[in-house]
Each structure stands twice: as C-alpha cells, then as structure tokens.
C-alpha atoms as one frame of an Amber mdcrd trajectory, in Angstrom:
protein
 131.417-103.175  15.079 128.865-102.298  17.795 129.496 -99.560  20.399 129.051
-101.049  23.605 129.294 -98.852  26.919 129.457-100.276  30.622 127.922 -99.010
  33.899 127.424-100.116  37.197 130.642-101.083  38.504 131.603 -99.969  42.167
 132.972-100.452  45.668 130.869-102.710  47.333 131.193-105.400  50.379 131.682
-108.908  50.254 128.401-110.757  50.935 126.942-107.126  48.836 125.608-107.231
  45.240 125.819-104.839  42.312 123.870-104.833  38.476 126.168-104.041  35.518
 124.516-103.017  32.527 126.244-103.041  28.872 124.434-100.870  26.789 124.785
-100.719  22.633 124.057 -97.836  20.012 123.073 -97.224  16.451 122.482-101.222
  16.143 119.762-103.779  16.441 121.217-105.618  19.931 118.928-108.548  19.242
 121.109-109.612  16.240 124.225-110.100  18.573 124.649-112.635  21.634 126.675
-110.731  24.557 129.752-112.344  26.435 130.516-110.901  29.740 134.348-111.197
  30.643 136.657-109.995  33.622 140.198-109.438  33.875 141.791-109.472  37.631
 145.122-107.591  38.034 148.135-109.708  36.837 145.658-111.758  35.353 144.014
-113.191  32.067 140.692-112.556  31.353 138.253-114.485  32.329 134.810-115.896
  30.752 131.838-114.567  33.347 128.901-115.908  31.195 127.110-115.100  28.385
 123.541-114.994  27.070 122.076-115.877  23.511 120.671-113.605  21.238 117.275
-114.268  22.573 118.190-114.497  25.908 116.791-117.784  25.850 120.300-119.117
  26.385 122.536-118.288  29.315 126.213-119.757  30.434 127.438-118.948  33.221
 131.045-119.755  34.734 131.243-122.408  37.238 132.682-119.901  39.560 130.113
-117.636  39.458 127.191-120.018  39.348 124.627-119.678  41.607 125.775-115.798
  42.364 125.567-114.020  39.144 122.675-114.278  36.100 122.777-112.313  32.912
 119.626-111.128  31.574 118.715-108.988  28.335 116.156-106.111  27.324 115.994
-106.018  23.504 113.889-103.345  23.304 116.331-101.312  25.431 119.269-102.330
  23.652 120.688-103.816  27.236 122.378-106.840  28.685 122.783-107.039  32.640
 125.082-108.868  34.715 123.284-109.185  38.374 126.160-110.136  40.567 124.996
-111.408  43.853 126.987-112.314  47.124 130.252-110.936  46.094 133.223-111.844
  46.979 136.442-110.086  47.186 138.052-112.913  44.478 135.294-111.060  42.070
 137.196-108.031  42.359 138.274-107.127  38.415 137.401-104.875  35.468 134.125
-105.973  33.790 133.649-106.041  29.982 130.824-107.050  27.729 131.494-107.922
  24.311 129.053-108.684  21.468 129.281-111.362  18.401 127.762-113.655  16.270
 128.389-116.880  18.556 127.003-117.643  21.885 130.081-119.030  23.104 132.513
-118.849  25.699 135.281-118.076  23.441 136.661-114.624  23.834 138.432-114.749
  20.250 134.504-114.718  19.184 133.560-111.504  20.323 134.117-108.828  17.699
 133.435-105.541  20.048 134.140-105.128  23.170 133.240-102.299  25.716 135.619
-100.185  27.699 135.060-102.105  31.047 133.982-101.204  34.106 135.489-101.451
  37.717 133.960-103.721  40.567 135.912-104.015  43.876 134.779-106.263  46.591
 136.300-105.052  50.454 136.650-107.528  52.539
C-alpha cells in the first residue's frame, strides 16, 4: 500500500485551469505507474488518464484530450494532473491511485488517495 495525498483542487472558472498534484510517502514512487480518476455526483468514476512508471507513457481520456496532461517528478515523489480550459462538466472529486499496471482499469490500482475537489462555475 502506498500513501498517496491530493492537493490542488479548487473553485475555478470555466475557460480557467488548475494543477493537481498526488504526492506519495515512505515509498520509491518510480516503482508504481499513477491512474488519475474522477467521480461526478450521482456518478461512476471515471478514468482521467494515467502515466507509466517512467512517465514515458501517458493515456489520457478522450474527453479530456487536448485539455489535461499528466506529468511525473520521481525525485519528488509527485504526479501532476495540469487541467487546462475547464469546463463546468469537469466538475468532480479527483483521485490518484498507484499500481503495478499502466492501465486504465480502476480494479488495477491498489491505493488510492483521499481525493480532492475541483468545481468549474459557469
């Protein structure tokens, strides 16, 4: 299990952008590839993207593509989530999770951070 913390999640305009960052402890981050998933009120969640161990690697949703890149700082123990010309249909709570797999499967991801809030006004 890796401890994995969110930040950067806000009020913000549509058109506006915000960075979330999903930060791990007391493990090597580099050994793990990081999913980034949202979950809408009422909803399911949702697969955002996610990046490869390396961050070589990066998937991103076809409805955030072109808006929204994930990028990594190993040395930091970081992942980002740059989210770019929001949109209030973005409006959800935003979790990273970390695994084994670089995949899109959210069954993959053994642990998962406590989320964090982005709301897009219209």
């Amino acid at each position: 299990q890796v401890r994995l913390i969110e930040s950067g999640g806000g009020l913000v305009q549509a058109g506006g952008s915000l960075r979330l960052s999903c930060a791990a402890s007391e493990v090597t981050f580099a050994n793990y590839a990081v999913g980034w998933f949202r979950q809408a009120p009422g909803k399911d969640h949702e697969f955002v993207g996610s990046i490869s161990r390396s961050g070589n690697t990066i998937t991103l949703a076809n409805s955030v593509k072109g808006r929204f890149t994930i990028s990594r700082e190993n040395a930091k123990n970081t992942v980002y989530l740059q989210m770019n010309s929001l949109q209030p249909e973005d409006t959800a709570l935003y979790y990273c999770a970390a695994g084994g797999s670089y995949t899109s499967v959210i069954g993959s991801y053994e642990s998962w951070g406590q989320g964090t809030q982005v709301t897009v006004s219209s």
